[in-house]
N, C-alpha and C positions, 0 to 999 in steps of 0.2 A: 387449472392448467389443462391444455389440452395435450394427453402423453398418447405419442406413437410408441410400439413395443416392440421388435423383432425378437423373437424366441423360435425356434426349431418345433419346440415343444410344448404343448399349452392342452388345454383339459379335453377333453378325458383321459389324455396322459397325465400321469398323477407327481408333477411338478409342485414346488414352492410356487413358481413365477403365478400359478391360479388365483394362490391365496393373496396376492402382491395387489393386481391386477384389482380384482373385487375389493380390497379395501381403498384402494384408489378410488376407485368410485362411491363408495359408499361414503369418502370422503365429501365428494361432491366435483371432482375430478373428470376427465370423460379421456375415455382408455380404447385406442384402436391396437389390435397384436396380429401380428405377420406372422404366421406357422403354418404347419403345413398339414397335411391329411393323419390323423393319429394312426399309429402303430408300432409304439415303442411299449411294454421291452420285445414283443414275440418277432414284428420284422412285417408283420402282416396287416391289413389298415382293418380297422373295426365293421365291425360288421355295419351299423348304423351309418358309417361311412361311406360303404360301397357304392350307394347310389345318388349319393351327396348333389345336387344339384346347386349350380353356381357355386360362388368362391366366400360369402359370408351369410353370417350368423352372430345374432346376439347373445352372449349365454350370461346370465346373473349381470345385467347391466352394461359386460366389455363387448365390445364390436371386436369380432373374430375374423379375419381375410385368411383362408386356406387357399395357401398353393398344392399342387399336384405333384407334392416330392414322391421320390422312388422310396419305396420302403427297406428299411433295414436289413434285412432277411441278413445269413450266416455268411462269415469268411471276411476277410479284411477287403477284398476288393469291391465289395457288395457293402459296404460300409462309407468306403470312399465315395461312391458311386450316389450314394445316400446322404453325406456331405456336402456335396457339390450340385449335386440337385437341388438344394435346397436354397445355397450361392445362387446358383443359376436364374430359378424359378424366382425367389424374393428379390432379387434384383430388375426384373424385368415389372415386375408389380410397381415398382419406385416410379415407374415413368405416369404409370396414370394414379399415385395417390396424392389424394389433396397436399397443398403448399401451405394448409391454417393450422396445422400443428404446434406448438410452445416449441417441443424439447424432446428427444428422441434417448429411449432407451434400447439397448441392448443386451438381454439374459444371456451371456454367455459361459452356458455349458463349452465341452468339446463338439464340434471341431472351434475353431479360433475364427477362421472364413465365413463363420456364422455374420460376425459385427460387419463385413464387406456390404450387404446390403442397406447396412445402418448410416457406413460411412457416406457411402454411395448419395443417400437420402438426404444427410446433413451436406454436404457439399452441395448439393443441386439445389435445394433451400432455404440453405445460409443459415442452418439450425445447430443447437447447444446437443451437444453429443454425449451420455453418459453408458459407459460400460461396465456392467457388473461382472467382474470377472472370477469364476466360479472353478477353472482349471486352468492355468498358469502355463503361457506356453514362454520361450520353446520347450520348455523340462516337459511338460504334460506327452510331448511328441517325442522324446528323445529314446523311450523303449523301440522305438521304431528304426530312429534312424541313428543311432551312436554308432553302428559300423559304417555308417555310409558319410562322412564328414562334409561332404558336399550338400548332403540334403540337409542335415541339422543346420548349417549354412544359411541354406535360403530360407526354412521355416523361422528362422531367427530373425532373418532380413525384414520376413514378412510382417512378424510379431511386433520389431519395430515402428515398420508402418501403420501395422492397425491402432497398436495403443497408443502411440502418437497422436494420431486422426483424431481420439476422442479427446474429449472439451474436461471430462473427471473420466478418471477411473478406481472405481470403488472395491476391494477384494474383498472377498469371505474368510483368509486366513493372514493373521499380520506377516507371519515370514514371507510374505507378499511383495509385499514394499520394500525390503532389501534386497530383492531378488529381480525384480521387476527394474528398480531405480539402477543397480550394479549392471542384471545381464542386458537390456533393451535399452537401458537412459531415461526413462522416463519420469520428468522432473517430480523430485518430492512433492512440489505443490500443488501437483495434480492427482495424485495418490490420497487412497484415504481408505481405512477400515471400519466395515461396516459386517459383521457379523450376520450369518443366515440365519434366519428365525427357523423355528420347528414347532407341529403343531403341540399345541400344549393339552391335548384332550388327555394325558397320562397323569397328568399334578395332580388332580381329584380321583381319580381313580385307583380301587382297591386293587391293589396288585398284590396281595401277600399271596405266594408259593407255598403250596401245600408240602408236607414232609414225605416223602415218594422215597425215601432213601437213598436214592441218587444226585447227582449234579447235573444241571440241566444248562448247559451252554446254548448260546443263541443269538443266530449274525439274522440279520433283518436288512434286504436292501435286495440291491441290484449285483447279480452275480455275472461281474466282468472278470477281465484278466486282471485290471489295475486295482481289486479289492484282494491279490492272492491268496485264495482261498484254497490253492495245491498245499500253500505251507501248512494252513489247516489240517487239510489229510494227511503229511506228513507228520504233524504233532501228535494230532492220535494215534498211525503207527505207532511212533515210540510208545504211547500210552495205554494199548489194545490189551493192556495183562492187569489193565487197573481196574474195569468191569464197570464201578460205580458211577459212571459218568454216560450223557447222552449230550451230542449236537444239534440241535435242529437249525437247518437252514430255512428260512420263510421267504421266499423270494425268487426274482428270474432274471437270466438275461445269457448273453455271451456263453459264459463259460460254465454254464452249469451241467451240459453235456461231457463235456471233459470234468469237471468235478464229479459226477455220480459216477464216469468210466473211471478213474483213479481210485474212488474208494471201494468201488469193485475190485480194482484188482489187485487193493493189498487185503481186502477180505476184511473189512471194517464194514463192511453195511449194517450190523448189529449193533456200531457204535453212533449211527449215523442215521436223521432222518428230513428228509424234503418234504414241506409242507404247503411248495410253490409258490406263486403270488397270492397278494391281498392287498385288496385296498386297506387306505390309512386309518378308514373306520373297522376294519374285521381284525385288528391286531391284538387288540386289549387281553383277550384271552393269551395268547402266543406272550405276552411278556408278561402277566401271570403265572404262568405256566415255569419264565426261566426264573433261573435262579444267579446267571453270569451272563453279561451282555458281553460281544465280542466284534471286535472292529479289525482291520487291519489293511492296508496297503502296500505299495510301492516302496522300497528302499528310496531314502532321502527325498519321498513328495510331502512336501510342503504345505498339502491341503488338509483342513480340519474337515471333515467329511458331515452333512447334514445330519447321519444317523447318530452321531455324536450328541448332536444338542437332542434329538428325540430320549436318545438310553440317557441322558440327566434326569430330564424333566420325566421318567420310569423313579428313579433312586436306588437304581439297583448296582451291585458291581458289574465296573467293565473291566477287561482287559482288551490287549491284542498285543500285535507283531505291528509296532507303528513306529514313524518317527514325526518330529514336527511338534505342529502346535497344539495337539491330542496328549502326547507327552504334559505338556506345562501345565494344562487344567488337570490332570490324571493326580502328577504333583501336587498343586496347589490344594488340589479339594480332598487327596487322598482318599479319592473316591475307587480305586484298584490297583493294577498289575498292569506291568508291559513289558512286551519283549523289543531287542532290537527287529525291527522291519526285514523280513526274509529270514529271520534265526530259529530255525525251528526247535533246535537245541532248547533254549532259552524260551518260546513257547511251550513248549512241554514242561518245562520246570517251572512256569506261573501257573500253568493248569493242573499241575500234580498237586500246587498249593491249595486250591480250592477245593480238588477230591479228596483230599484230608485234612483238610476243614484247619489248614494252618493260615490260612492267609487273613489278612486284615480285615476289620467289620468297615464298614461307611458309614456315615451320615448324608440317610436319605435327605433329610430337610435343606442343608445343606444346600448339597445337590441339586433340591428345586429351588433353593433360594438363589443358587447362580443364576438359576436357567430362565428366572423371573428378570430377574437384571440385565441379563444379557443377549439372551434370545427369544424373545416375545416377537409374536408379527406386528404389535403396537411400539416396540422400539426400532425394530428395522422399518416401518414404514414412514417413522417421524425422519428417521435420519436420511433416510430415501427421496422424499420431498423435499427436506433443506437442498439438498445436491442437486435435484432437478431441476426448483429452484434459482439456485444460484447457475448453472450452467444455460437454462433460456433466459437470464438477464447477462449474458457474457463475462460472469463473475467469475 
């Protein structure tokens, strides 16, 4: 097949959709992707980029078209501005790219006006439209506007139209599809769950944790608002007379300015330590090192988060402050601890578990044995191709 890709994002921003993309082709597949000039998480375009001449590039076999998005940079307006550039710019690409395309994907991260230029494509050349949908709107948008009932409204309105527009839509978390079918209508039989692969370089990998006498807590990711990681600093307050415990955060983004200024200023920075970004390759030490992996989000989001299938395929304990469908595998594999999402209370008292050494053991193998079954890039990408598939034959 010949697959067009609209993503926001794509390498050397350090995405899934990279790894998607390259096996697509290694399949024998031929993969164009629609993104824009890298500079996510800092806000600012790569250096390599700066003087980027023309609009593509071939990287590992995928033909690459960079648009001239605005970059990220800090504050919610500056964001928007960064979303809509991005609508803006890939849409205006649509008018001069080839018509010999199969079947048209779209990675959909946040924003959701991302697929606009997808739809845009598919209408104008009568093509099968699949959208992976990765953050769930309206809910994904509603921290923003629940006081404002007019604007949840429209982005609702809007939500309809897009995942209408597509031919499949595919989620990353099942509580997807009741949520999507209930709040939008989007008929069951265009819904389908397909789970995000993660890489799997941790399965062979020696990770045993040396005896330090401490507990080593350890969130790995993108530090937004929507991962609440204030509740975090709040749980340690409560914990700050326990001594035996360390956090490390490895990671950037958003809200990480505001997380180092909060643990400042309950006077935890001895409980607490930032080890900023790293690629997917420099981590292996970093979860070595923990000894409790930790996740946590939004009250009542819905989404299974990608660092989830990574801390499996680790075997080590997780916890967090989560609800959703983190919970049911948490359950099932009795692989840790959870609080309710936003309870810091109850954060604190799963982590007080593990600083004295009361909480439950796991089963690492387990653990990878899930993560073989279920989130491998060689099952998300068999099941990725059926859909594609079947949506360039109008199935």
């Amino acid at each position: 097949m010949n697959v067009l890709v609209f993503s926001q994002y794509y390498y050397p921003e350090q995405f899934l959709i990279n790894d998607v993309c390259e096996t697509l082709v290694e399949n024998g597949h031929k993969v164009t992707v629609i993104t824009g000039m890298p500079n996510y998480p800092y806000g600012k375009i790569y250096s390599d980029y700066i003087n980027f001449i023309g609009d593509r590039e071939i990287i590992n076999g995928v033909e690459v078209i960079r648009c001239n998005v605005r970059p990220r940079k800090n504050g919610i307006i500056n964001l928007l501005l960064n979303y809509y550039s991005y609508m803006n710019k890939a849409s205006r690409k649509v008018k001069s790219i080839s018509s010999d395309y199969d079947v048209v994907f779209n990675y959909q991260l946040s924003p959701l006006t991302q697929a606009i230029p997808a739809i845009l494509y598919k209408k104008k050349n009568k093509k099968g439209l699949v959208i992976y949908c990765l953050d769930v709107y309206p809910r994904s948008g509603s921290d923003y506007t629940k006081r404002i009932p007019f604007t949840y409204s429209c982005i609702k309105y809007l939500s309809k139209k897009i995942y209408n527009a597509a031919d499949k839509v595919a989620v990353s978390s099942e509580p997807f599809i009741p949520y999507l079918h209930d709040e939008v209508g989007i008929p069951n039989e265009k819904l389908t769950y397909i789970p995000q692969h993660s890489d799997a370089s941790l399965l062979n990998a020696d990770l045993s944790s040396e005896d330090n006498g401490i507990v080593d807590f350890m969130f790995a990711g993108n530090v937004g608002k929507g991962q609440r990681l204030d509740i975090l600093a709040d749980a340690v307050k409560l914990l700050e007379n326990e001594k035996d415990f360390l956090v490390h955060i490895v990671g950037d983004g958003s809200y990480l300015y505001d997380l180092k200024h909060k643990v400042n200023a309950f006077g935890i920075n001895d409980l607490f330590r930032f080890h900023g970004y790293h690629k997917r390759s420099e981590m292996i030490p970093f979860y070595k090192m923990a000894d409790v992996l930790y996740i946590s989000l939004r009250k009542e989001n819905l989404t299974l988060p990608g660092k989830f299938q990574t801390y499996l395929s680790a075997g080590k304990p997780i916890i967090g402050a989560i609800d959703g469908a983190a919970c049911k595998i948490i359950d099932e594999l009795q692989c840790g601890l959870y609080a309710p999402a936003e309870d810091t209370q109850a954060l604190a008292a799963v982590m007080k578990r593990y600083i004295n050494h009361t909480a439950p053991t796991v089963d690492s193998e387990k653990m990878k044995a899930y993560f073989i079954d279920n989130f491998t890039l060689l099952k998300f990408t068999d099941q990725l191709l059926k859909l594609l598939g079947e949506a360039a034959l109008g199935q």
